[in-house]
BAFI-3210 file (N, C-alpha, C; in Angstrom, 3 decimals, decimal comma, padded with zeros to 6 digits):
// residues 84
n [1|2|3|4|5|6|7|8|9|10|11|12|13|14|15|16|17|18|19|20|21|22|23|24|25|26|27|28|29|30|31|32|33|34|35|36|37|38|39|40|41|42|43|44|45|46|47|48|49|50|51|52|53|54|55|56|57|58|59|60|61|62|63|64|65|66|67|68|69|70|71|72|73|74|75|76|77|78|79|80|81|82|83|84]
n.u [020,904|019,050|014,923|013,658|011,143|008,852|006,880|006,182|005,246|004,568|005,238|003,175|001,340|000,182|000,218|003,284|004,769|007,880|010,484|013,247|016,921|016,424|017,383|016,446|016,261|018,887|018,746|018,402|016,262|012,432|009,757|007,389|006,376|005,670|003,919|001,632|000,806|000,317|-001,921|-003,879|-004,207|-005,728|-007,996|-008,810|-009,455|-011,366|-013,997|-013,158|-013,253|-015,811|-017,043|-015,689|-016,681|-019,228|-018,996|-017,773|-019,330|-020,672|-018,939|-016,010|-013,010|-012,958|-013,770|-011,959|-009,994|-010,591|-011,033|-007,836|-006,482|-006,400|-004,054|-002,443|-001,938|-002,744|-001,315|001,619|002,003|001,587|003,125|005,668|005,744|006,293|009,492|010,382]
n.v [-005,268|-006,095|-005,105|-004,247|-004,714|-003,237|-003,469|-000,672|000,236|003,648|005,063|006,910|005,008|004,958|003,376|003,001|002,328|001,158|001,582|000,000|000,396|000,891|003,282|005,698|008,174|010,004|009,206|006,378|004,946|004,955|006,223|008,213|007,347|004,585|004,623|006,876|005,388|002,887|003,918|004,767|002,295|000,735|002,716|002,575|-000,088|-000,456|000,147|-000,656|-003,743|-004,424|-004,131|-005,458|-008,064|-008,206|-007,634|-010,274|-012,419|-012,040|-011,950|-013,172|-012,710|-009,993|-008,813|-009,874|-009,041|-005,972|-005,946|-006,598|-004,511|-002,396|-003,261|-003,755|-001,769|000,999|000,818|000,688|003,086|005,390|004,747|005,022|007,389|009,530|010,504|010,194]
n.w [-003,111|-000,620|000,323|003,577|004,792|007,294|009,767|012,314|015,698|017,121|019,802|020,540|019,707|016,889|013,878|011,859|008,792|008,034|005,605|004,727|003,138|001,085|-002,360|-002,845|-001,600|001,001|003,345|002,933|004,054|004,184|005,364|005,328|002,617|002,505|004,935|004,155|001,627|002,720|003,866|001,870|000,322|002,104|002,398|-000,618|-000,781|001,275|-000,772|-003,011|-002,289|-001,849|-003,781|-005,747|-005,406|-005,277|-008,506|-009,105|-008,700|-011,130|-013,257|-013,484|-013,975|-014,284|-011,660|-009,632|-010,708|-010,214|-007,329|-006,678|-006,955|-005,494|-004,180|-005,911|-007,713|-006,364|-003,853|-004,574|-005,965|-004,443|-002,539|-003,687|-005,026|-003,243|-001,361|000,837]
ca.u [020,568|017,557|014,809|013,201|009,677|008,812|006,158|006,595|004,556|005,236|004,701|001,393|-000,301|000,164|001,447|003,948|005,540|009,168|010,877|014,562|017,716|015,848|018,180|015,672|017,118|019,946|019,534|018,080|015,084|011,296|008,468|005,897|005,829|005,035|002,474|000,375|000,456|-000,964|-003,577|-004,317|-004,297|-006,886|-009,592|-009,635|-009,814|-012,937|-014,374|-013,111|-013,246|-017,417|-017,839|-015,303|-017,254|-020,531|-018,836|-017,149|-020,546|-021,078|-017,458|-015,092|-012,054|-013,306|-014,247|-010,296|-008,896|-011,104|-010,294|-006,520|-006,348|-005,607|-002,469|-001,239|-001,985|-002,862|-000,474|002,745|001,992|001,391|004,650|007,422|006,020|006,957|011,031|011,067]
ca.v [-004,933|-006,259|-004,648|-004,692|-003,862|-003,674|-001,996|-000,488|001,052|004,233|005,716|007,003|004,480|005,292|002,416|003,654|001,412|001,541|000,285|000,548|-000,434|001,511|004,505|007,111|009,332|010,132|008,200|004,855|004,413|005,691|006,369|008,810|007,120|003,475|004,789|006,940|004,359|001,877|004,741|005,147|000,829|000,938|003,384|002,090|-001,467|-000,321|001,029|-001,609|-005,089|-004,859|-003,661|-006,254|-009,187|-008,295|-008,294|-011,296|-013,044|-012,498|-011,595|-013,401|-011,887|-008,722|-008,558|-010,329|-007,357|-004,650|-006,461|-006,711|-003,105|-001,672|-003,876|-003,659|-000,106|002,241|001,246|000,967|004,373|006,221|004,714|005,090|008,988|009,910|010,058|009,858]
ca.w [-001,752|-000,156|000,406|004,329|004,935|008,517|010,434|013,999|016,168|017,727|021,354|020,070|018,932|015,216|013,155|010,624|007,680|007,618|004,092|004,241|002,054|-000,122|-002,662|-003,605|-000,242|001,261|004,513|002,307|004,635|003,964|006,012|004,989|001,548|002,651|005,602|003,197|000,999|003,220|004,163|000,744|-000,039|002,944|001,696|-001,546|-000,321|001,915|-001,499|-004,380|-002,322|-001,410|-004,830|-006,687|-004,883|-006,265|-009,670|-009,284|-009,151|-012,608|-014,373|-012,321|-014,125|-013,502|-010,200|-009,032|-011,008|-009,284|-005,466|-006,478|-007,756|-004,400|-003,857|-007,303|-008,414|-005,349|-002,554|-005,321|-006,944|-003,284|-001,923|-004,407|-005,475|-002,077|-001,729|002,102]
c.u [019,107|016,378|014,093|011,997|009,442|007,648|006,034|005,331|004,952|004,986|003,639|000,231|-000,272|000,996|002,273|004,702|006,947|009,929|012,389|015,181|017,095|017,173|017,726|015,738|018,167|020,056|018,725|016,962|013,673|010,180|007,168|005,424|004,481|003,635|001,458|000,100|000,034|-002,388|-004,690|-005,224|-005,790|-007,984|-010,142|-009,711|-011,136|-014,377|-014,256|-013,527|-014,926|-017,628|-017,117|-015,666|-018,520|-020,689|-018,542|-018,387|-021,215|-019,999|-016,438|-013,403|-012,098|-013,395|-012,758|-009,672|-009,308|-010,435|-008,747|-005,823|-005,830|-004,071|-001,412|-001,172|-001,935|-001,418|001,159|003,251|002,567|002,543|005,610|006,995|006,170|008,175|011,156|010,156]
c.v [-005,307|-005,266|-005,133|-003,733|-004,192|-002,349|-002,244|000,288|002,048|004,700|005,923|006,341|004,155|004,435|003,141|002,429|002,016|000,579|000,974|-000,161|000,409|002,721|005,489|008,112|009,337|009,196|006,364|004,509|005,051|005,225|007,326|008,032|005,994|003,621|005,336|006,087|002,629|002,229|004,858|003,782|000,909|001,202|002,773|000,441|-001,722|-000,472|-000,337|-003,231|-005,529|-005,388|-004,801|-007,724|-009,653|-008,434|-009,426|-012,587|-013,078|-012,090|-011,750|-012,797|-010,241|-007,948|-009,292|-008,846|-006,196|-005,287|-006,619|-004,837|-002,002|-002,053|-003,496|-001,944|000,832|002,201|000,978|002,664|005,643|006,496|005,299|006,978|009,893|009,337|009,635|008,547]
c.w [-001,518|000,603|002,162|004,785|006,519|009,519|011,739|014,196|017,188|019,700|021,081|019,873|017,857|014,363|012,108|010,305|007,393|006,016|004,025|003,326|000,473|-001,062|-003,344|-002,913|000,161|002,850|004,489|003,706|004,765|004,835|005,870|003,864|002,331|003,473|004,697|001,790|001,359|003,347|003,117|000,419|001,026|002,720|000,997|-001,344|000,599|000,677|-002,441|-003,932|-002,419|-002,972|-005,616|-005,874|-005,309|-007,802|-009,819|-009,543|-010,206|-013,506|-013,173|-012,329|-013,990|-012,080|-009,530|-009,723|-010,124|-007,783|-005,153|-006,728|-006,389|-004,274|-005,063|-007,800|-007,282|-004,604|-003,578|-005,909|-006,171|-003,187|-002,524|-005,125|-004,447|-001,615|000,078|003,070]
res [x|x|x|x|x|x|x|x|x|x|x|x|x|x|x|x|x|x|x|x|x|x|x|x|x|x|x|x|x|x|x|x|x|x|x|x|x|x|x|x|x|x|x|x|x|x|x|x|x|x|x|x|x|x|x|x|x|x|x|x|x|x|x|x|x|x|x|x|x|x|x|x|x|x|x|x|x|x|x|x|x|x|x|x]
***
C-alpha cells in the first residue's frame, strides 16, 4: 500500500500534514503525528542548519550530517511516535 503525504490547509490558516494509507490506527490516516513533526523538523532546522554551515567550512562531512539531521532524525522520530 502506498503511502500519500499531502498537506492541506485548513479554514484557519493552520497548515496541517496529512499522511494516509498509513496502519498504525484504526482509520489509516495521521495528522497530529506528521504536523508536530514538521513543527519539530522546523525548530531544529532554525537551530542545526546556521550552525551546520559554519562547520561545513572546515569538516565538510560533519557539517552535511548536522544540516541533514533534522530531516533524517527529528522529523521521522516525532512523526511515527505519534499513532494518530
Amino acid at each position: 500500500m502506498a503511502i500519500n503525504n499531502v498537506t492541506t490547509r485548513r479554514r484557519s490558516g493552520f497548515p496541517s500534514c496529512v499522511q494516509c494509507g498509513t496502519r498504525s490506527n484504526a482509520c489509516r490516516c495521521k495528522v497530529v503525528g506528521p504536523t508536530l513533526g514538521f513543527l519539530a523538523f522546523a525548530v531544529a532546522a532554525v537551530v542545526e542548519w546556521p550552525l551546520g554551515a559554519v562547520v561545513y567550512l572546515f569538516k565538510r562531512m560533519k557539517g552535511r550530517r548536522i544540516m541533514g539531521h533534522p530531516a533524517r532524525v527529528v522529523y521521522p522520530r516525532v512523526s511515527h511516535a505519534i499513532p494518530i
